[in-house]
FIGU-507710 format. One line per 5 residues: number of its first residue (from 1); their letters; for each residue x, y, z of N, C-alpha, C. Coordinates in steps of 0.05 Angstrom, whole numbers, plus 5000, padded with zeros to 4 digits. Layout:
# FIGU-507710
NUM> a> X Y Z X Y Z X Y Z | ...
//
This chain:
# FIGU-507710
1> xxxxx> 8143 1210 1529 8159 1186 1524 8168 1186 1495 | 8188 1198 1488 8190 1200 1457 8212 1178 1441 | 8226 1166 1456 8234 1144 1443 8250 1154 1418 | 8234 1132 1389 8240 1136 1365 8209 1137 1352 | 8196 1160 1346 8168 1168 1323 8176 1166 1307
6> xxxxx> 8151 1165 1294 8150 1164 1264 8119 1159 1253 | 8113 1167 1232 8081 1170 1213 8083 1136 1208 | 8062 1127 1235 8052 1103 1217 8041 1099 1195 | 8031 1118 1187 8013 1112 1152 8023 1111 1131 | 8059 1114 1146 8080 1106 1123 8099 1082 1125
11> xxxxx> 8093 1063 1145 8104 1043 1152 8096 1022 1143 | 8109 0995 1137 8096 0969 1139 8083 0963 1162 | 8060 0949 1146 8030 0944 1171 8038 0910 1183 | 8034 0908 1200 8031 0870 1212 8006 0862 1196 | 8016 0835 1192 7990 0818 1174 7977 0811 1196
16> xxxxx> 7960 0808 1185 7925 0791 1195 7936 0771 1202 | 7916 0755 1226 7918 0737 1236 7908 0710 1216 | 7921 0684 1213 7910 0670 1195 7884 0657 1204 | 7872 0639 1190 7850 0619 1201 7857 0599 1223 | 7886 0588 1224 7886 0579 1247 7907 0583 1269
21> xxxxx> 7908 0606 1269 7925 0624 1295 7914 0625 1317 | 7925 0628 1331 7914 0622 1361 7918 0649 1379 | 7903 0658 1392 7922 0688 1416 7927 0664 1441 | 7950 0686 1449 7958 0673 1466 7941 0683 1500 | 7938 0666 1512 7917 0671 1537 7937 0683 1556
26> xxxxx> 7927 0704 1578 7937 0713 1598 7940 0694 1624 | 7967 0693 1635 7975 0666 1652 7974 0691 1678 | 7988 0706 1684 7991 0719 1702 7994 0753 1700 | 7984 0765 1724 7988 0797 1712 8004 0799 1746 | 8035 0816 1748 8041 0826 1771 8049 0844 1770
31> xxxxx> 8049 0856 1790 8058 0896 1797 8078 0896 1804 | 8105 0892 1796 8126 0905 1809 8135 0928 1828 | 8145 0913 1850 8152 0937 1871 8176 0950 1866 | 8170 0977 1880 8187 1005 1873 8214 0997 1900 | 8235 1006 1878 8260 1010 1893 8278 1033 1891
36> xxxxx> 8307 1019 1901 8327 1037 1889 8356 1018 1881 | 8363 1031 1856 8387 1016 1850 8416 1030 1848 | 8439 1020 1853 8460 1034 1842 8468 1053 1868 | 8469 1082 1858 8477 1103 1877 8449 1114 1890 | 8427 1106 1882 8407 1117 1890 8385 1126 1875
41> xxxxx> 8386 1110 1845 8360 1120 1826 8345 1106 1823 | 8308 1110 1826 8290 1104 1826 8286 1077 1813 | 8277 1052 1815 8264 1030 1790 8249 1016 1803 | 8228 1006 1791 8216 0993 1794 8221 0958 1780 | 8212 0935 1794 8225 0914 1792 8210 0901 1777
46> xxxxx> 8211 0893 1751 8194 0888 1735 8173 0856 1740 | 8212 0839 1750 8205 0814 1748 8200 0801 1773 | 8190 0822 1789 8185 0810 1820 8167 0795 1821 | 8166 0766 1836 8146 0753 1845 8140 0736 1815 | 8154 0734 1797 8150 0708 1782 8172 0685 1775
51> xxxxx> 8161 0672 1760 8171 0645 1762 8199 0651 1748 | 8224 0636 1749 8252 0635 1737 8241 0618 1711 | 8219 0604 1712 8210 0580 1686 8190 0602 1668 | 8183 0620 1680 8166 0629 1667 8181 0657 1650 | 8203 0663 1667 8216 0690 1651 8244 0676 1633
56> xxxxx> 8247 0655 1628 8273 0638 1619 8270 0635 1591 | 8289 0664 1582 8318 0659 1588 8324 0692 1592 | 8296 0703 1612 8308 0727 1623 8316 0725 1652 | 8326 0742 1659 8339 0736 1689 8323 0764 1707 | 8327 0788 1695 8321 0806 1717 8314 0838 1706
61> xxxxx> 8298 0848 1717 8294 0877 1691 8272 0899 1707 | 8289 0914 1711 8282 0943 1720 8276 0959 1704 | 8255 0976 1708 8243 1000 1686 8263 1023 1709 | 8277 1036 1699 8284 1059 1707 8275 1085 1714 | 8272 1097 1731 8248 1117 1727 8219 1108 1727
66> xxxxx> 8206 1131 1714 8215 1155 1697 8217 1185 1726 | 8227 1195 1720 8235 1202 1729 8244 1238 1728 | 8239 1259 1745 8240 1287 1719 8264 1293 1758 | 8292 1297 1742 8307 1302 1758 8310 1331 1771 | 8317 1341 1788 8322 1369 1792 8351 1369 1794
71> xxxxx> 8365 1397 1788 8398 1397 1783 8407 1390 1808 | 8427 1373 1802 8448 1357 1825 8425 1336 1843 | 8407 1328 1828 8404 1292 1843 8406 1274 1823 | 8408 1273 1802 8414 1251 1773 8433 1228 1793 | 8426 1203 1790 8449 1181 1804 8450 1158 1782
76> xxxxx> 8471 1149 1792 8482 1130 1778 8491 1100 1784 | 8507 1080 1779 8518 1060 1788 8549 1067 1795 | 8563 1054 1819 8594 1056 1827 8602 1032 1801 | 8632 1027 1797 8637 1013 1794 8631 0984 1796 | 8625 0968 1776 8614 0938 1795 8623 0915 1770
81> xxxxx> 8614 0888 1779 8632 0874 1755 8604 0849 1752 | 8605 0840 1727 8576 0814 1709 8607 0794 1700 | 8588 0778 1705 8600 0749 1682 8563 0728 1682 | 8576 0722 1655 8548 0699 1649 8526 0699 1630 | 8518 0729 1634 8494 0741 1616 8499 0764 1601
86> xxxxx> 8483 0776 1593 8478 0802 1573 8463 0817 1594 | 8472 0849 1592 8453 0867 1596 8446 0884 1576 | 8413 0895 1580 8403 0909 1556 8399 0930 1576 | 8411 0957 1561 8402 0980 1575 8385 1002 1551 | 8354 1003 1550 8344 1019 1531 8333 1047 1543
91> xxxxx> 8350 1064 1524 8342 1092 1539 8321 1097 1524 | 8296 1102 1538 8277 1115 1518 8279 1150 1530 | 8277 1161 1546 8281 1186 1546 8300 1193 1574 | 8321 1213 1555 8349 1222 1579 8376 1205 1566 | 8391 1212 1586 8424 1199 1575 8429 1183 1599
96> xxxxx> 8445 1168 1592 8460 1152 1616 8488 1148 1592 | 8524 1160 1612 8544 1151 1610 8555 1125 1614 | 8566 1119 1604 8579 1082 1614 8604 1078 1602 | 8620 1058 1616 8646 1057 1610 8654 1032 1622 | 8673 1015 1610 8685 0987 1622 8707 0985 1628
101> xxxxx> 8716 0960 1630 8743 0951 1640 8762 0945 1613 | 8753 0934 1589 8761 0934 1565 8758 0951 1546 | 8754 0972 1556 8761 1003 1533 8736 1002 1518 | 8715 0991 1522 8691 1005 1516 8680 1032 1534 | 8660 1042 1516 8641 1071 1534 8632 1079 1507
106> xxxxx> 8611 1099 1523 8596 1119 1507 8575 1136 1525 | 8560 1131 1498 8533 1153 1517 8507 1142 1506 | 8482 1132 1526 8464 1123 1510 8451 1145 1518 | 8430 1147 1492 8413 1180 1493 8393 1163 1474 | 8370 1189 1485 8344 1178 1470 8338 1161 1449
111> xxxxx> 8330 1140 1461 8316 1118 1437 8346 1100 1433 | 8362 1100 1443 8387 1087 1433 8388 1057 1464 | 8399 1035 1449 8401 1015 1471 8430 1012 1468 | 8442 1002 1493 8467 0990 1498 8465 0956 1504 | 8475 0942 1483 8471 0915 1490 8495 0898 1494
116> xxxxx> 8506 0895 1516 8531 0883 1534 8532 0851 1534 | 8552 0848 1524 8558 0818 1530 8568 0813 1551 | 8566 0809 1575 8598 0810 1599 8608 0779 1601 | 8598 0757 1588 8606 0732 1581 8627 0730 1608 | 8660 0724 1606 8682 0715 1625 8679 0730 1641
121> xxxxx> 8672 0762 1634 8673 0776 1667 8679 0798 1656 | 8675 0828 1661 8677 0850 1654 8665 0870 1682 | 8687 0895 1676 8678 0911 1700 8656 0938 1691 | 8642 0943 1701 8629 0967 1687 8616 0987 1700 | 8612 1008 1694 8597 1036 1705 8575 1046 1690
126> xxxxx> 8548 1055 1698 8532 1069 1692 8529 1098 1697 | 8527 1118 1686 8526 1144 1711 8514 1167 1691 | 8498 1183 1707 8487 1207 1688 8504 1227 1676 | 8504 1243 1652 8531 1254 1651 8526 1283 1661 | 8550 1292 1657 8555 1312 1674 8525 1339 1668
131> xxxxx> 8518 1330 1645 8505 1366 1637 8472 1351 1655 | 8465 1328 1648 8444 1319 1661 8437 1321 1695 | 8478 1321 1699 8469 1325 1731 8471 1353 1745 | 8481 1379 1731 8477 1402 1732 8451 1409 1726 | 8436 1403 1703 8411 1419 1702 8390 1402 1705
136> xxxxx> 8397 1375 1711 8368 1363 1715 8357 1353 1681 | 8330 1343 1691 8319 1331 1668 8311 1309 1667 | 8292 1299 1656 8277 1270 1657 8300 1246 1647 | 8289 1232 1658 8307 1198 1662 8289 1179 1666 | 8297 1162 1639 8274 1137 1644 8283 1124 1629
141> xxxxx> 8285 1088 1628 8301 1076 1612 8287 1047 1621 | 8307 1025 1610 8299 1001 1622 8326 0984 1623 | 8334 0975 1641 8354 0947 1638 8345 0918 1640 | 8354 0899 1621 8346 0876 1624 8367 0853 1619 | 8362 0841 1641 8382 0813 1639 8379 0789 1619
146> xxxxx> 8392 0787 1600 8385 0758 1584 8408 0740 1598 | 8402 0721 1601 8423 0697 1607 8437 0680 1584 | 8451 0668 1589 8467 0665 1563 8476 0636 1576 | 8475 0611 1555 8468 0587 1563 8505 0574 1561 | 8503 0546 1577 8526 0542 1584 8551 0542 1567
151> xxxxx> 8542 0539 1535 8576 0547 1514 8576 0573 1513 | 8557 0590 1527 8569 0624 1517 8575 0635 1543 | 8572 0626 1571 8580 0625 1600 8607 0653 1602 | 8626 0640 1588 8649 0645 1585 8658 0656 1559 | 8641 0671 1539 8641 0679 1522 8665 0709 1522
156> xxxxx> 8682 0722 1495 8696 0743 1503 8675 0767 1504 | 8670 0795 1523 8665 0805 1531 8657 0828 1504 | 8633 0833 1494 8625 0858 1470 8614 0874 1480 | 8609 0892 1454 8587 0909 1463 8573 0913 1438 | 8544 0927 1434 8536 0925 1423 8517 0958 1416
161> xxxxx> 8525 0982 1401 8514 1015 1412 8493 1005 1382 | 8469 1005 1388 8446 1012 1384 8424 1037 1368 | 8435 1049 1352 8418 1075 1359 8388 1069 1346 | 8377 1091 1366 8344 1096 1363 8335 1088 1336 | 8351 1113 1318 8341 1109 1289 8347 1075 1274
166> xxxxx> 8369 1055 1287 8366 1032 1273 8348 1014 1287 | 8326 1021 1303 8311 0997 1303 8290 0993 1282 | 8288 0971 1283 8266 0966 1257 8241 0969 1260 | 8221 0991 1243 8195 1002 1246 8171 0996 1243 | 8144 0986 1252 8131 0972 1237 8108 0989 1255
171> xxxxx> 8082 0981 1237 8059 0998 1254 8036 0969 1257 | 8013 0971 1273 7994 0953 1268 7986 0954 1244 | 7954 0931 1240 7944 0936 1220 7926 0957 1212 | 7911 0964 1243 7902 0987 1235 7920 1020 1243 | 7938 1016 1229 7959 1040 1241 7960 1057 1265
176> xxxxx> 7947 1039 1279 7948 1067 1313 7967 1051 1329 | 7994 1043 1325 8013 1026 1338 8029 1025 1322 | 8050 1038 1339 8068 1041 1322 8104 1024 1342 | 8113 1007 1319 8127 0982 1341 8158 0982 1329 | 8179 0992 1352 8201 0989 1350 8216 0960 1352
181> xxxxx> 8226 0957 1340 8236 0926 1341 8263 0936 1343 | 8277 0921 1371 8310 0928 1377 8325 0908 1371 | 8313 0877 1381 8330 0850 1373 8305 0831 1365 | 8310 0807 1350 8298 0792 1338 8280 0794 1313 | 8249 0785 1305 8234 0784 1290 8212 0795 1291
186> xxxxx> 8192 0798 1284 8162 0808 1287 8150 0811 1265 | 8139 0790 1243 8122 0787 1217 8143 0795 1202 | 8169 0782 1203 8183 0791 1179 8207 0807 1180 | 8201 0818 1208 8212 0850 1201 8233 0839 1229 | 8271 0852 1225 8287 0845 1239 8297 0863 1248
191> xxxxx> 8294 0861 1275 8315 0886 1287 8343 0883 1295 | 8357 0906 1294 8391 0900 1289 8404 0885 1309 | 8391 0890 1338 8400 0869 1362 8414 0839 1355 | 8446 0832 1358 8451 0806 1354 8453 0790 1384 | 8442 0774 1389 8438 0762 1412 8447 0733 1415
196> xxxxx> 8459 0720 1426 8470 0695 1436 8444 0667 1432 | 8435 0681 1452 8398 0670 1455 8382 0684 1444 | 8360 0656 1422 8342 0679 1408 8320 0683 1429 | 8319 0719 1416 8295 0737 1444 8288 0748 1421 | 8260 0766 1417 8256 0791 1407 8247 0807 1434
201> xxxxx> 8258 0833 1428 8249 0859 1443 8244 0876 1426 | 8220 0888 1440 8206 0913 1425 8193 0925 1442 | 8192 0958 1430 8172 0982 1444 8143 0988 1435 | 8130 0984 1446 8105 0997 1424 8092 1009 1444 | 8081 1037 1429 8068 1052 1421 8040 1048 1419
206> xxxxx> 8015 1051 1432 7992 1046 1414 7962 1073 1425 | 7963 1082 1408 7945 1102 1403 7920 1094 1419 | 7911 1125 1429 7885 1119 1439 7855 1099 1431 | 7847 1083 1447 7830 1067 1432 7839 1044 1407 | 7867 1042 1404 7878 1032 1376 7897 1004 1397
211> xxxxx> 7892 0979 1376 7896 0953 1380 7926 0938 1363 | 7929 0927 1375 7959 0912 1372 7961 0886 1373 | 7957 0874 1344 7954 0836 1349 7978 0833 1332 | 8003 0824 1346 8027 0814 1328 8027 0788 1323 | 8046 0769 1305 8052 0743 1312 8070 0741 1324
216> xxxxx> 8073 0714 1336 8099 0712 1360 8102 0682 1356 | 8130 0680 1360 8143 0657 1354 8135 0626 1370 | 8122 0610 1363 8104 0586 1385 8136 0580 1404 | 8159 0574 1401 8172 0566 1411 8185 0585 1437 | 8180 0606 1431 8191 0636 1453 8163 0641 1474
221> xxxxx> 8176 0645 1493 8156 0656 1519 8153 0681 1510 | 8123 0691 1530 8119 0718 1511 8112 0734 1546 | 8121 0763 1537 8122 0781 1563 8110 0806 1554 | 8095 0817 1570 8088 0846 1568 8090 0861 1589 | 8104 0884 1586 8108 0902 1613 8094 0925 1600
226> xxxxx> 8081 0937 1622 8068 0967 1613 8088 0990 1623 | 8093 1000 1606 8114 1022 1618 8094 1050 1622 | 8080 1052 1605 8056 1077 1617 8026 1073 1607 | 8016 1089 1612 7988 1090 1601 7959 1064 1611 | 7945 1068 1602 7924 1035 1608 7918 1025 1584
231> xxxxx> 7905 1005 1593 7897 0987 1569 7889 0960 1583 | 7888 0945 1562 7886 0909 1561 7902 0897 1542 | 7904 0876 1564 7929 0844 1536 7904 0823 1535 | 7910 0805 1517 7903 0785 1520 7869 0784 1500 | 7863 0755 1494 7844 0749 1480 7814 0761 1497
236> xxxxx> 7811 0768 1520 7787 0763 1534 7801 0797 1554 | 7818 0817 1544 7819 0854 1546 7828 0843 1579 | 7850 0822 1589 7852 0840 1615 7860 0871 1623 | 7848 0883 1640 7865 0900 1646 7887 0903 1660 | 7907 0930 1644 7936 0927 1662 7933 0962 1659
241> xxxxx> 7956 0966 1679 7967 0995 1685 7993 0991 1689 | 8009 1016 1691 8037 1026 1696 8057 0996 1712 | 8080 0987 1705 8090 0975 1731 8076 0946 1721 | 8061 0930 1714 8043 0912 1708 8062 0891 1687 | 8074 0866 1698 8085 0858 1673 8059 0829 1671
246> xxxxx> 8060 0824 1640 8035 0807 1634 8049 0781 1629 | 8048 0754 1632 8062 0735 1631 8047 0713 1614 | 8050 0706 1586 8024 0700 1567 8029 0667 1569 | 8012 0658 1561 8013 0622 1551 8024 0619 1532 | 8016 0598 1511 8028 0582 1483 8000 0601 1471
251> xxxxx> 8010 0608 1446 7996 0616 1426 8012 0625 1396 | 8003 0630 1383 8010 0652 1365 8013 0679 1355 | 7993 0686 1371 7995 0720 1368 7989 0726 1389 | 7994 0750 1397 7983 0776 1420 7975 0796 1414 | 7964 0804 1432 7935 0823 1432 7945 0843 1461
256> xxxxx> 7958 0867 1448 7956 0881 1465 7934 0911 1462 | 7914 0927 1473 7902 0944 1466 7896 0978 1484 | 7897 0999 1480 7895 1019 1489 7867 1026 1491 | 7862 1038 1530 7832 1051 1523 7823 1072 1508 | 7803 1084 1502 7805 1100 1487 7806 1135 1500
261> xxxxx> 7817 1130 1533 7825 1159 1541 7853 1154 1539 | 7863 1141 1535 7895 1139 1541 7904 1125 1525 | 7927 1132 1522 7961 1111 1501 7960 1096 1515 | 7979 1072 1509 7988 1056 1523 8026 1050 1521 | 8043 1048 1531 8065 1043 1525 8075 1021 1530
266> xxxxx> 8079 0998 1522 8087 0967 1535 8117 0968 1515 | 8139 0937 1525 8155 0928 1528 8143 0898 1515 | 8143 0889 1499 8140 0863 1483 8166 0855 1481 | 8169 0824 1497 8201 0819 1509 8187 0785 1505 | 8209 0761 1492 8210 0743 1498 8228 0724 1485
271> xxxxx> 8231 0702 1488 8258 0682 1478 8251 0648 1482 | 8267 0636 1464 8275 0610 1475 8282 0597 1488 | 8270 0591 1520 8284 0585 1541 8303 0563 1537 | 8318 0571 1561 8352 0555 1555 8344 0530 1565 | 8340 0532 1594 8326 0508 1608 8355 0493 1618
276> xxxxx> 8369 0510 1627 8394 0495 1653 8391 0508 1675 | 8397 0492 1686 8402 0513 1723 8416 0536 1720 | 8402 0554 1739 8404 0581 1745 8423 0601 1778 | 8440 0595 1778 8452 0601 1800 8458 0635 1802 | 8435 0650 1801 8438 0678 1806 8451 0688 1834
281> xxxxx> 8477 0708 1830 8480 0715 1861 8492 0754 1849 | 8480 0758 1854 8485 0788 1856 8494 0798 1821 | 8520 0807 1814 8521 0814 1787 8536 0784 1774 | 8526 0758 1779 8533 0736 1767 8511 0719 1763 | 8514 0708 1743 8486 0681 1736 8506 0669 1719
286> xxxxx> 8513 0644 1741 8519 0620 1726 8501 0590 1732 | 8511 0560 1721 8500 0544 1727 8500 0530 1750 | 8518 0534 1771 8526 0523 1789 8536 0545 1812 | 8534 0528 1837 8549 0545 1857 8572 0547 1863 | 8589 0520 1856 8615 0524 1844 8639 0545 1826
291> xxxxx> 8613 0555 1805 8622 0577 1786 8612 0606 1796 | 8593 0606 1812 8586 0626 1828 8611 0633 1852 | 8624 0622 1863 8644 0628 1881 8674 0629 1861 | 8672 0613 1841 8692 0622 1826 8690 0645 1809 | 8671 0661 1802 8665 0687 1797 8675 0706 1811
296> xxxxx> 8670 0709 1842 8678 0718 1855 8704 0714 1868 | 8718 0696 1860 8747 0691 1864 8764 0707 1842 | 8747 0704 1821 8765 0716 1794 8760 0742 1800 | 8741 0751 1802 8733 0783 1802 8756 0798 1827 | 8756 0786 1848 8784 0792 1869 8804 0789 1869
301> xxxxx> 8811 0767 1850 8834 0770 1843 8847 0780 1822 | 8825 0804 1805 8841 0823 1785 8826 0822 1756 | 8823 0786 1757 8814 0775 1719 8789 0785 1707 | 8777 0803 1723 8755 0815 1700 8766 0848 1691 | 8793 0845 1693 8807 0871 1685 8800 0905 1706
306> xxxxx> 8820 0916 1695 8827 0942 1724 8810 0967 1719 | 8796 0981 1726 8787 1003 1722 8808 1025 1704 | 8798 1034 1693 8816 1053 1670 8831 1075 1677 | 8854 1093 1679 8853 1117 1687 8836 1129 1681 | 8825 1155 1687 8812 1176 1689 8783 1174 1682
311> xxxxx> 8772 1150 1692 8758 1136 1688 8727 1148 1697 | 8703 1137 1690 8683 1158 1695 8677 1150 1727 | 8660 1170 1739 8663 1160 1770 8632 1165 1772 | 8614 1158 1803 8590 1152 1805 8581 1186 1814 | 8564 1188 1820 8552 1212 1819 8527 1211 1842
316> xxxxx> 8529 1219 1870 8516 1202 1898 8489 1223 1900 | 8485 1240 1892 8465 1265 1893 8481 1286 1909 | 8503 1289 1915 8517 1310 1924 8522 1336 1912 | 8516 1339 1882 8523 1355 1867 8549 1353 1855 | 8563 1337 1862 8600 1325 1847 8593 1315 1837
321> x> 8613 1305 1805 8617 1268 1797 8645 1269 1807
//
């Protein structure tokens, strides 16, 4: 899982917890079930089986992979169209191509995130590129839905290319954790992510046997997903494994820790919930069902803009794109 490394013993350390800091207690631990998305690639569903109050002001988030491809099965997404929210797509290892309706694209590659505004409505494609689907190769990433509250609904349509090397670096205090910061805060330290709704997201890293107590913002819900390895969250070491997202109380800090046969790799994800109604229906989250059928009126009738010429196309495991 190589992400973005680096020598913690050269990084800024997280401060100590004060005298009256609090950890935050473990509310819920669930396993997300395995699917398939798009044209046919592997994810598992991070946010299955919890509360909309409890993940708010996230909406929905698949770990991709991981995944070690053989030549000509790499898959992708067809064409498809968002209004409402943000998507975060973080590659931690492999590429994924993308391209829109408003003359955005690129290529996200290791350690690099793509952070999408689709606000009024935008059309868009995900897809492996071409050299990944000839020779194969590991694929593993994450997408995540932020929602975006009713004055940014209708916001104009950005984007936001990310790379690995600008997230912001920090290690624990006792240096065996080492923590990428993509958007928001974490003791100081800011990652380049600009976001509508305040969230922080981050990757961490934490060394065999080696512990991870950050501070966290009292007003933001706090999330942990384990993307590999074992360990324990929480003031009182629950255990979690692979697939496992941790859903914390009110506190101030978290406590995430590695056993001492294994790393651990978690997703430290949380925000200021918006707290309006939630009308999720497929690639739309608005407030109403009203705006939900008018989504889908606009999207048919042309207004989230035309697919591009020569435009990138999906990739089914046939061995074509």
């Amino acid at each position: 899982m190589p992400a973005i490394t680096a020598d913690t013993l050269t990084l800024a350390r997280v401060g100590p917890a004060g005298p009256a800091d609090t950890e935050r207690p473990v509310r819920s631990i669930t396993s997300g079930p395995r699917g398939y998305e798009g044209e046919g690639f592997p994810v598992v569903r991070a946010f299955a089986g919890v509360s909309t109050a409890a993940l708010d002001p996230f909406v929905h988030m698949d770990q991709m992979g991981e995944v070690e491809y053989q030549p000509g099965e790499a898959r992708g997404t067809d064409w498809h169209p968002h209004r409402g929210f943000e998507t975060v797509t973080y590659m931690i290892d492999g590429k994924f191509a993308h391209q829109d309706s408003h003359g955005g694209g690129g290529l996200i590659a290791d350690g690099a995130t793509q952070w999408m505004t689709a606000g009024s409505g935008i059309l868009h494609i995900e897809t492996p590129p071409a050299e990944l689907v000839e020779s194969g190769g590991v694929f593993h990433g994450i997408q995540l839905w932020v929602n975006l509250p009713r004055k940014d609904k209708f916001a104009p349509p950005r984007y936001q290319a990310i790379e690995g090397a600008d997230a912001a670096l920090l290690a624990s205090h006792d240096g065996g954790a080492l923590v990428r910061i993509i958007a928001g805060e974490i003791d100081g330290h800011r990652g380049p992510g600009i976001t509508h709704t305040p969230i922080t997201l981050a990757h961490a890293t934490i060394a065999n046997g080696a512990r991870l107590n950050i501070p966290w913002r009292r007003d933001f819900n706090a999330l942990v997903y384990v993307l590999s390895g074992s360990g324990y969250v929480g003031p009182v070491a629950h255990p979690v494994r692979p697939g496992q997202l941790v859903v914390l109380g009110p506190g101030d800090r978290i406590t995430v820790g590695a056993h001492q046969a294994r790393a651990i790799d978690v997703l430290l994800l949380g925000g200021q919930p918006i707290r309006e109604p939630v009308f999720h229906y497929g690639p739309f989250v608005m407030n109403s069902r009203a705006e939900l059928i008018e989504a889908l009126q606009d999207y048919q009738s042309g207004k989230f803009g035309s697919i591009p010429p020569n435009s990138l196309m999906p990739h089914d495991g046939g061995g074509t794109l």
